[in-house]
Legacy VTK file of the C-alpha trace (Angstrom):
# vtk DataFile Version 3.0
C-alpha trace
ASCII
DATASET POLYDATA
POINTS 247 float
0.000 0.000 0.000
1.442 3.536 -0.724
0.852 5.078 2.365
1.759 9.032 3.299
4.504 7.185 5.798
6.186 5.388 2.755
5.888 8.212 0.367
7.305 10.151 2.437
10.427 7.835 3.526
10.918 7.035 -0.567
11.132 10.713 -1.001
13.552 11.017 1.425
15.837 8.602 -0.353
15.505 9.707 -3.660
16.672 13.213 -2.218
19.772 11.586 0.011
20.958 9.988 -3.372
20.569 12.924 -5.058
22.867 14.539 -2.692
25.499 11.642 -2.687
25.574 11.328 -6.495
26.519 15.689 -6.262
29.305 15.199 -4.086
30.849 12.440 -6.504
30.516 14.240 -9.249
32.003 17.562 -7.780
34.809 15.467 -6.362
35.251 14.117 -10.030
35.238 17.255 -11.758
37.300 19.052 -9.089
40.187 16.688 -9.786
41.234 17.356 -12.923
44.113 19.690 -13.573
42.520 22.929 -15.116
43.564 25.891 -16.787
41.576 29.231 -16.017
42.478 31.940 -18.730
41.829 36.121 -17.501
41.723 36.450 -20.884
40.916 34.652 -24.619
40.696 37.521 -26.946
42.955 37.053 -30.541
46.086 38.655 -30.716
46.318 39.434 -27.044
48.240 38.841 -23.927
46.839 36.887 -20.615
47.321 34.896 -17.348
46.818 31.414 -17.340
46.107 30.185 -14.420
46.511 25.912 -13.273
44.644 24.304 -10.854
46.487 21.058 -9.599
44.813 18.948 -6.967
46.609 16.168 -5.139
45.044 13.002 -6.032
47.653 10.185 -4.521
46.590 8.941 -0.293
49.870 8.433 -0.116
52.243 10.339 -2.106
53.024 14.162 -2.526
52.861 16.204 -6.184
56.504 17.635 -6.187
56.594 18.428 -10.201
54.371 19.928 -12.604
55.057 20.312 -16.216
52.771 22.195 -18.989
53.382 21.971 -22.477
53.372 24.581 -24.375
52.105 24.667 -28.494
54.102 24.342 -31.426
51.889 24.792 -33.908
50.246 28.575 -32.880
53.984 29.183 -29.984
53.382 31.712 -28.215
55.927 34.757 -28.484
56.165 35.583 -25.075
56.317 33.515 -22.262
56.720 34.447 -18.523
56.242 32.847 -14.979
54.875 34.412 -11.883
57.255 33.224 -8.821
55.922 30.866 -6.518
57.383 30.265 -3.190
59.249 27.479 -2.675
58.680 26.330 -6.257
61.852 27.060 -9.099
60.411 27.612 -12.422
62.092 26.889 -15.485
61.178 27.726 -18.893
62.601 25.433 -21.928
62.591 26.669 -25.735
62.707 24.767 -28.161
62.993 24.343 -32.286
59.348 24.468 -33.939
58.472 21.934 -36.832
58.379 24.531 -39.077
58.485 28.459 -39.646
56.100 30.542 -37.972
54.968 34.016 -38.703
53.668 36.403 -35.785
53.613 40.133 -35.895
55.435 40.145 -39.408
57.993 38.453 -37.631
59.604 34.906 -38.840
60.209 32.504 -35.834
61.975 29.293 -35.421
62.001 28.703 -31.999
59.787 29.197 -28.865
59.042 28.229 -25.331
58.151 24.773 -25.120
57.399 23.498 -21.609
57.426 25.132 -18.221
58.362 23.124 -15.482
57.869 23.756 -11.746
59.565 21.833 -9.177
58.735 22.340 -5.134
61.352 21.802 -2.206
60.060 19.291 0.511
58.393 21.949 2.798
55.732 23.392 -0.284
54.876 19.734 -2.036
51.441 19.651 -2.903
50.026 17.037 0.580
47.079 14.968 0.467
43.483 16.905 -0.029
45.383 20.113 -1.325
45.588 21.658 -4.486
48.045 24.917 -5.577
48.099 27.256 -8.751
50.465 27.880 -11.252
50.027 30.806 -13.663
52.282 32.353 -16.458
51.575 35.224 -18.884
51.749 34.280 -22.293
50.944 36.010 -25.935
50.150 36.689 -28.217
46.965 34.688 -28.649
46.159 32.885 -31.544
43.384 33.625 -34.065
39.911 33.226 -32.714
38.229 29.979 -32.857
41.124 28.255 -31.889
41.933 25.295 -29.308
44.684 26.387 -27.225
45.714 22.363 -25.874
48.267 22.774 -22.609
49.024 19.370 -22.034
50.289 19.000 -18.191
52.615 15.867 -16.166
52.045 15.698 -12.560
54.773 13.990 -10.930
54.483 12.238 -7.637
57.047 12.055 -4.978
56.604 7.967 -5.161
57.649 8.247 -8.307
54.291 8.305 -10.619
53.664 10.671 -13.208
50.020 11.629 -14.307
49.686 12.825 -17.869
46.766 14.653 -18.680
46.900 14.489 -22.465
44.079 13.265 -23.478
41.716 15.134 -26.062
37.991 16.229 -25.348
35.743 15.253 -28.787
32.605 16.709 -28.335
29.628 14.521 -28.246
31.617 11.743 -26.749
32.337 11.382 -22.345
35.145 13.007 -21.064
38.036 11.290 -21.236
39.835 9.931 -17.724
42.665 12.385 -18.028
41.460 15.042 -19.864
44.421 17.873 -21.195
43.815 21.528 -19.950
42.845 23.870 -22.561
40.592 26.499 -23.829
39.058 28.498 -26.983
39.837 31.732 -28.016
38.142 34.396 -29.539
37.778 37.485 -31.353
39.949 40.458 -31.159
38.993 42.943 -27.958
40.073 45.783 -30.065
42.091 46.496 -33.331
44.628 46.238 -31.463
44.131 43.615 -28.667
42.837 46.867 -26.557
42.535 45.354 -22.942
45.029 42.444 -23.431
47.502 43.429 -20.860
44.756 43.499 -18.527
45.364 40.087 -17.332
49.148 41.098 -16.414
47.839 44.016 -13.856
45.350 41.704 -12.262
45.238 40.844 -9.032
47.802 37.969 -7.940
46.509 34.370 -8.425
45.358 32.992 -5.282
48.417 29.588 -3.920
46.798 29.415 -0.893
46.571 25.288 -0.232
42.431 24.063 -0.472
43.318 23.280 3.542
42.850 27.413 4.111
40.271 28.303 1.284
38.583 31.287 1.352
34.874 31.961 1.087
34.931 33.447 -2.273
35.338 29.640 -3.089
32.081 28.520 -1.745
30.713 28.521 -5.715
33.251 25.750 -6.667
32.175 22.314 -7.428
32.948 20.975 -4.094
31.015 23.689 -2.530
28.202 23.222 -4.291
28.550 19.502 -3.638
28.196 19.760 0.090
25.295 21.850 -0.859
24.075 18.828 -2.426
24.368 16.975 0.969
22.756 19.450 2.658
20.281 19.524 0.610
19.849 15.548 1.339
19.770 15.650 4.873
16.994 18.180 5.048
14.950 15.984 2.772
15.285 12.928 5.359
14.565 15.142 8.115
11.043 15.794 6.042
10.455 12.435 5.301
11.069 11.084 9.199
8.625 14.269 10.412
5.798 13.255 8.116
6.706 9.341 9.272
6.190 10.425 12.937
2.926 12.866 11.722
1.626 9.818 9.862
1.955 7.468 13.202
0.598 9.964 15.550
-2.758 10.398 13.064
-3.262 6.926 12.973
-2.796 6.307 16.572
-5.391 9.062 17.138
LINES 1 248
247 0 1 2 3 4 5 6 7 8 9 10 11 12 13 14 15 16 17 18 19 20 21 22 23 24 25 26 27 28 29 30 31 32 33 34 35 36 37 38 39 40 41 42 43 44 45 46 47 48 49 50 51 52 53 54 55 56 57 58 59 60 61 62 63 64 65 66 67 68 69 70 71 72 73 74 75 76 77 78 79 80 81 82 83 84 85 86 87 88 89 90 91 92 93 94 95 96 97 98 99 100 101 102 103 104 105 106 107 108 109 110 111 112 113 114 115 116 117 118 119 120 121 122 123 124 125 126 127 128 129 130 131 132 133 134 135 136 137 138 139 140 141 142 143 144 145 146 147 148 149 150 151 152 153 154 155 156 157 158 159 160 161 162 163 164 165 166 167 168 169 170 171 172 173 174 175 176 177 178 179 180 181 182 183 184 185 186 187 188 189 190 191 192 193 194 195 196 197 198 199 200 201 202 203 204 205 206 207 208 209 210 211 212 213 214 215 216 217 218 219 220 221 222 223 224 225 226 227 228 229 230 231 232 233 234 235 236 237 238 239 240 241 242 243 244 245 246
């Protein structure tokens, strides 16, 4: 028989699952390594910022390397300093001529590498940022792909590498990247904008701030929240639905 009791108590379930299956998929999204541009616009300058979570129980990240493109290099390539991280920038030959700015070049940055001393490894349920100024930006429409190796102090190295097709699922290790677009101005008006903003935030996820309450997390444990105030319904309409029927 479907009673008010059991309606109520199915309800309640359906809502507590709800809540569970949030907090999976926030934790799911939340640990891939990202990259958050300040800016996309063609032909202009911008911060590019990394989000690297540590995924290992037992082991710290101690290495992160991005890879830069060959095929649309980037003429200018600079890293913000990081304490107790050394940066290093590598150049290298590209496959083949490029023009930029009426300009013929042959070689660009290729990877940047940062490396952390023991005291500022990325621990267990912490994540850190890496950001790095780059330009100019290539023509809009384009897929800027950053491909990034996390290194782990027991040795592993996590590639994400792997290219998004759209239509299909996300792929396990998905490589950071973005699209740009058109011009801000006839002449990239606004595209050093990302260079005067505000410092990227390295604080570890153990001190967050609550200007990160809207991440996925956040709005995970929302989720749960969510969950436990639809049991709490379902047991007080249980307990109203006794109490009617005892009367």
């Amino acid at each position: 028989m479907n009673t008010p009791a059991l309606h109520a108590l199915k309800t309640s379930a359906v809502l507590a699952a709800t809540a569970g299956l949030a907090i999976l998929g926030a934790g799911a999204a939340s640990a891939h390594v990202n990259v958050d541009p300040a800016s996309t616009s063609e032909g202009g300058y911008s911060q590019l910022t990394f989000r690297v979570p540590n995924e290992s129980e037992t082991a710290k990240t101690s290495k992160l390397t991005v890879t830069l493109p060959r095929d649309t290099p980037f003429t200018s390539v600079s890293v913000k300093p990081m304490d107790g991280w050394k940066a290093e920038i590598k150049e290298a030959d590209l496959p083949k001529p490029v023009t930029a700015n009426g300009a013929t070049i042959t070689k660009a940055a290729a990877t940047v590498t940062w490396t952390a001393d023991a005291a500022h490894q990325i621990s267990q349920h912490e994540y850190q940022t890496f950001s790095i100024s780059v330009g100019r930006l290539p023509k809009a429409g384009t897929t800027v792909v950053l491909p990034a190796a996390q290194a782990y102090t027991d040795g592993t190295v996590v590639n994400w590498n792997q290219a998004e097709v759209a239509g299909q699922a996300e792929p396990d290790h998905p490589a950071p990247s973005f699209v740009t677009t058109a011009p801000a101005g006839e002449h990239g008006a606004g595209a050093h904008a990302a260079e005067a903003a505000p410092a990227a935030d390295t604080t570890p996820a153990s001190a967050t701030s609550p200007a990160e309450d809207s991440t996925p997390a956040a709005l995970g444990w929302a989720g749960l929240g969510a969950g436990l105030l639809g049991l709490a319904a379902g047991v007080t309409a249980l307990m109203r639905t006794r109490s009617v029927a005892k009367g």
